[in-house]
C-alpha positions in Angstrom: -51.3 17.4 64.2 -49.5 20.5 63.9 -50.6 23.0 61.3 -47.8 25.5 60.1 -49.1 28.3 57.0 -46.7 30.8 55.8 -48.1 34.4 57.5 -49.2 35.6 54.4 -52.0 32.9 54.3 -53.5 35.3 57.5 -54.4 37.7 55.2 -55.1 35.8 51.9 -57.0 32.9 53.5 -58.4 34.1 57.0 -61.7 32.2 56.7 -59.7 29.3 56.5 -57.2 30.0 59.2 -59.9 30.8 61.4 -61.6 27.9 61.1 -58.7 25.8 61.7 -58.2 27.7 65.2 -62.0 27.7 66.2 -61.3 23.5 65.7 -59.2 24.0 68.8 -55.8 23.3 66.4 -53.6 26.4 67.0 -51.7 27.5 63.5 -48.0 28.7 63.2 -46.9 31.1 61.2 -44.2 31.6 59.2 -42.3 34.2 57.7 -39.5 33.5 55.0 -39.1 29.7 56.1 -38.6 31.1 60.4 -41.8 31.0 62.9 -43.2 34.3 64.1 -46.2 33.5 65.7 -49.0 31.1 66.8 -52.6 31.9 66.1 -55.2 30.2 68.8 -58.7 31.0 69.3 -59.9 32.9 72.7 -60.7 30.1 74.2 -57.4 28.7 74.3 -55.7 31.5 75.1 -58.0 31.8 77.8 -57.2 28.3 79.1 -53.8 29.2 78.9 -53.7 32.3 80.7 -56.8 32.0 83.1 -55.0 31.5 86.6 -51.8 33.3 85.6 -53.3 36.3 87.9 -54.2 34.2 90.4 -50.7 32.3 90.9 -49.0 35.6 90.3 -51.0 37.2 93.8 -49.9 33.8 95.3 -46.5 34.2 94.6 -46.2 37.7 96.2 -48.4 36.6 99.1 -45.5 33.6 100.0 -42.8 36.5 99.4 -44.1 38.5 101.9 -44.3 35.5 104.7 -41.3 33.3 103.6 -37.9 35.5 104.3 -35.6 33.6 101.9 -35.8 34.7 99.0 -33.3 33.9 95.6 -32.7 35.8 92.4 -32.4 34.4 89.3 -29.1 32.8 89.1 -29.9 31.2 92.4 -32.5 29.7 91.1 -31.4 28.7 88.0 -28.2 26.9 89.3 -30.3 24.9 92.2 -32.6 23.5 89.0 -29.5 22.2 87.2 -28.2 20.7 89.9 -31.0 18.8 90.3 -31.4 17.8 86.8 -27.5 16.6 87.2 -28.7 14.5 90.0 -31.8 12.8 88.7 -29.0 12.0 85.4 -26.8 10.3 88.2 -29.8 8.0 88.9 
């Protein structure tokens, strides 16, 4: 279930917020009716964001061997055309 507080209930009700995210639920916040942020424990976050390092050196290791390489645009136009074909199917 998602849980969505207003970001003033960070301040006014932390104890409660924080037990919400140590449950493993994150919370989203928001700010005049508009989300601002997401609160998660460390341990999510760490889950998250453990092998992001890893798969970054990766990346620039296969730059180095594989010569082709695509910017943006390139990249973004070959995904879409893709999508457009799985549609077709």
């Amino acid at each position: 279930m998602i849980t969505i507080r207003p970001v003033s209930d960070l301040r006014n009700r932390f104890k409660e917020i924080e037990k919400i995210v140590k449950s493993g639920t994150p919370v989203y916040l928001t700010k005049s009716g508009y989300g601002t942020m997401v609160v998660m424990s460390l341990e999510q976050y760490t889950a998250l964001t453990e092998d992001i390092e890893e798969r970054l050196d990766e990346a620039d290791r296969m730059a180095e061997i594989i010569p082709e390489l695509y910017c943006a645009d390139e990249v973004f136009t070959r995904v879409k055309e893709r999508i457009k074909d799985n549609e077709r199917l």
